[in-house]
C-alpha positions as CSV (number, residue, x, y, z in Angstrom):
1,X,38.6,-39.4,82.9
2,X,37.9,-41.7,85.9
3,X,38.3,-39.9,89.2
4,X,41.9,-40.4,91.1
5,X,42.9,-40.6,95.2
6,X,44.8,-37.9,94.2
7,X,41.4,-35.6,93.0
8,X,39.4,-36.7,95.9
9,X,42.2,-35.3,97.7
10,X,42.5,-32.0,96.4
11,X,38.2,-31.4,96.3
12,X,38.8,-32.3,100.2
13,X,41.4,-29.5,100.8
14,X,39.4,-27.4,98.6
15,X,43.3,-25.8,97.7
16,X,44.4,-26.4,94.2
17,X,48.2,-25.5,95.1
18,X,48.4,-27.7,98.3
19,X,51.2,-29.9,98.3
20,X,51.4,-34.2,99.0
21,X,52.9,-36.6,96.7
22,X,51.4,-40.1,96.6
23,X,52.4,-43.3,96.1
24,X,49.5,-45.3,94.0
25,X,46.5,-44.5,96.2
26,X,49.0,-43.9,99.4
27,X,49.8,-40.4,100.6
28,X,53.6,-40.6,101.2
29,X,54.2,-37.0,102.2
30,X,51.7,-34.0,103.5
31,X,52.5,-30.5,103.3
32,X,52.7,-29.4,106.9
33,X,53.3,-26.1,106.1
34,X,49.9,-25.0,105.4
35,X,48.4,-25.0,108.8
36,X,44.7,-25.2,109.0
37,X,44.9,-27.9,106.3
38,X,44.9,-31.7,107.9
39,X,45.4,-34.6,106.3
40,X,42.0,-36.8,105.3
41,X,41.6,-39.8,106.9
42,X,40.9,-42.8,104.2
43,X,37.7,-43.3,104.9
44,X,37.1,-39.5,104.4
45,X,39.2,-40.3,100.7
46,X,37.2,-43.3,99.5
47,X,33.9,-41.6,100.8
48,X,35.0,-38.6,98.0
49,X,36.2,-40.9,95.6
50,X,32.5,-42.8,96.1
51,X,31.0,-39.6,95.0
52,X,33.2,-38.5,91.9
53,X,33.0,-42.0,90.4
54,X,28.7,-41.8,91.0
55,X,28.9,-38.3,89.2
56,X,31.3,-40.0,86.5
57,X,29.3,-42.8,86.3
58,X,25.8,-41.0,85.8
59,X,27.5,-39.0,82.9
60,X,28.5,-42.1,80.9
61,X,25.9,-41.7,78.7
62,X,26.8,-37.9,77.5
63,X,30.0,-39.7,76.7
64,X,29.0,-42.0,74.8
65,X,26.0,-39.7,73.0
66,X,29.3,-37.2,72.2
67,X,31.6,-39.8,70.8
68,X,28.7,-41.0,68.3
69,X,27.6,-37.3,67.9
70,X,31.6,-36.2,66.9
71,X,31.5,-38.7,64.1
72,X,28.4,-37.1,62.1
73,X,29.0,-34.7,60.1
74,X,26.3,-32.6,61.4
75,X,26.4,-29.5,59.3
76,X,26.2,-31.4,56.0
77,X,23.4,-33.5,57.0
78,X,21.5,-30.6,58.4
79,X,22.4,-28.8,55.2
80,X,21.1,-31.8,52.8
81,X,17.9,-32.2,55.3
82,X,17.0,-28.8,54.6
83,X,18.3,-28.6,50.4
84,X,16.1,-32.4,50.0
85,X,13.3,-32.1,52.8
86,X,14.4,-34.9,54.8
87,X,15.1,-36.0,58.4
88,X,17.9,-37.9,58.2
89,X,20.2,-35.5,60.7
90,X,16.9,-35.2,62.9
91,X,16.5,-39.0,63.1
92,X,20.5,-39.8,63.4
93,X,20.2,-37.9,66.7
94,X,17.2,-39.6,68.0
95,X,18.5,-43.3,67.2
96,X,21.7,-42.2,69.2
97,X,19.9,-40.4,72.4
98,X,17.2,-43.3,71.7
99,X,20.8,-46.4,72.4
100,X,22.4,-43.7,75.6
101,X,19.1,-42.8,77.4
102,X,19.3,-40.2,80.2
């Protein structure tokens, strides 16, 4: 899932119950209650939100490798390797990490 305002937010707090509602990317309303806790400025947001979309987008290619990886049926190949002596499970998984490199 693409990083939000709203998780750079909470990461910043470091306070999974805190309290502010948003409006799009907008905070409309801070819980003043919790003293200790200030609002973030924006530039302190879109730094955040800089760095969870850089760790989201280095792991784009463990999402793809898992969406390919989900439709083999891994078991019967591996099975039908070992019953006939072949590779083909072996070589299914090196064509895919071979098209989403690290």
């Amino acid at each position: 899932m693409t990083p939000t305002a709203s998780q750079a937010i909470r990461n910043l707090v470091n306070n999974p119950d805190f309290s502010f509602n948003m409006d799009g990317d907008t905070i409309i309303d801070w819980d003043t209650s919790n003293i200790g806790i200030a609002q973030p400025t924006q530039s302190e947001i879109d730094a955040e939100l800089a760095r969870l979309q850089a760790v989201y987008d280095a792991q784009e290619y463990a999402r793809n490798r898992k969406a390919e990886y989900n439709q083999l049926n891994q078991f019967e190949m591996q099975f039908d390797d070992d019953r006939d002596s072949t590779t083909t499970w072996v070589d299914k998984i090196n064509e895919i990490k071979a098209r989403y490199p690290k």
